[in-house]
C-alpha positions in Angstrom: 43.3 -167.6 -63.7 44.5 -164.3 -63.6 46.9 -162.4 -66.6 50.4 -163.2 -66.1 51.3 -159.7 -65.7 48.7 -159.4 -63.2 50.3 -162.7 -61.8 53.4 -161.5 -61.4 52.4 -158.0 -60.1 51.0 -159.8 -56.8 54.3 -161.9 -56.5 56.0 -158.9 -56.2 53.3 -157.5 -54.1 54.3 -160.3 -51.5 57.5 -159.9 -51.8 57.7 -156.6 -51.3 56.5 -156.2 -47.9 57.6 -158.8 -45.2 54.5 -158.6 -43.1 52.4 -159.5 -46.0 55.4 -162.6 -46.6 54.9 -163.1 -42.8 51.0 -163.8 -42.8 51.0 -165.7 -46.3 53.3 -168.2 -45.0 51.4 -168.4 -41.7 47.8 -168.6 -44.0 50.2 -171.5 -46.1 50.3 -173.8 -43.0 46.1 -174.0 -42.6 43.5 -171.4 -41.6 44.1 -169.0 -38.9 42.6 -166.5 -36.6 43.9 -163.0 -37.0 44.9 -163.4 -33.2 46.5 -166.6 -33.7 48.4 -165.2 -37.4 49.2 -162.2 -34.8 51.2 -164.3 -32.6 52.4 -166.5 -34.6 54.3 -164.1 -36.7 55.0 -161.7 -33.9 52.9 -158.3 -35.5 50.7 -156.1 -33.8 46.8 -157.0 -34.4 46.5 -154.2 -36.1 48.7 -154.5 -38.5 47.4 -158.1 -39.3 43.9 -156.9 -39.7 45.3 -154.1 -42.3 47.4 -156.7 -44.2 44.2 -159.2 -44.1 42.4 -156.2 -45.7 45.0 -155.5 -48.5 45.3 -158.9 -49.1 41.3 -159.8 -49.1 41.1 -157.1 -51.5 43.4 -158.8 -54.1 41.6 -161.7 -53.7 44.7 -163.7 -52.0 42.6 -164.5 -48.9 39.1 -164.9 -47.7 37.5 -164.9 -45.0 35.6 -168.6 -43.9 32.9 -166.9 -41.4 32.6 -163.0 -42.9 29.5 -162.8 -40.3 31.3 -163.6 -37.6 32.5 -160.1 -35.2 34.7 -161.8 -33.7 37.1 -165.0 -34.0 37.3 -164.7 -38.3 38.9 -167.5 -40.1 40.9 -166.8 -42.6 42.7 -168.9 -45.5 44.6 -168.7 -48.6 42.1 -168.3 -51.7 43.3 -170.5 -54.9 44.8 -167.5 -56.1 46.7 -167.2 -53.2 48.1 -170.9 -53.0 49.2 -170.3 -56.8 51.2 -167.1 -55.3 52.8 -169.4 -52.3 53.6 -171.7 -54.9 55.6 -169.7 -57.3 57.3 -167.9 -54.4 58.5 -171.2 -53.1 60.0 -172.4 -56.0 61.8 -169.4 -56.8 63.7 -170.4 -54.0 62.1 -167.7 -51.4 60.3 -170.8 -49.6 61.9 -169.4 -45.9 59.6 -168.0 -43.8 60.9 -164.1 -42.9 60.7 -165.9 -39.2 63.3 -168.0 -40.2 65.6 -166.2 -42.7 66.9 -164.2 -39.5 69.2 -167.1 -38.4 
């Protein structure tokens, strides 16, 4: 368990940048290709392997096959489920996808 500072410092880290809302809710559904979070939540695959980095290096995601070169699996850590969580009942649970009704 992380500080709730800390805690509340990676909320607002999500929050804070839709892409990074974008792929967390995507990573939320089940594990995920960066090709597959790429079309999903209609971002450039380069901008989805940045985001997986930033997040990987706040320990919100992992990667399930780090040996792999190509077709990576990633998924929500525990941390990053805890995150989701809090998000959704703060009442942000739409998806950026769907907020633009």
């Amino acid at each position: 368990m992380v500080p709730p500072e800390e805690f509340w410092n990676l909320v607002g880290f999500i929050l804070a940048g839709e892409n990074r809302r974008k792929v967390m809710f995507c990573l939320e559904k089940g594990y995920a290709t960066p090709k597959q979070i790429s079309t999903s939540c209609n971002l450039r695959i380069g901008h989805v392997s940045n985001i997986l980095i930033s997040l990987k290096d706040k320990e919100l995601v992992y990667c399930r096959n780090p040996d792999a070169k190509r077709g990576r699996i990633y998924s929500l850590t525990e941390l990053g489920e805890e995150i989701m969580s809090s998000i959704k009942k703060a009442g942000s649970n739409r998806s950026p996808q769907s907020s633009k009704d």
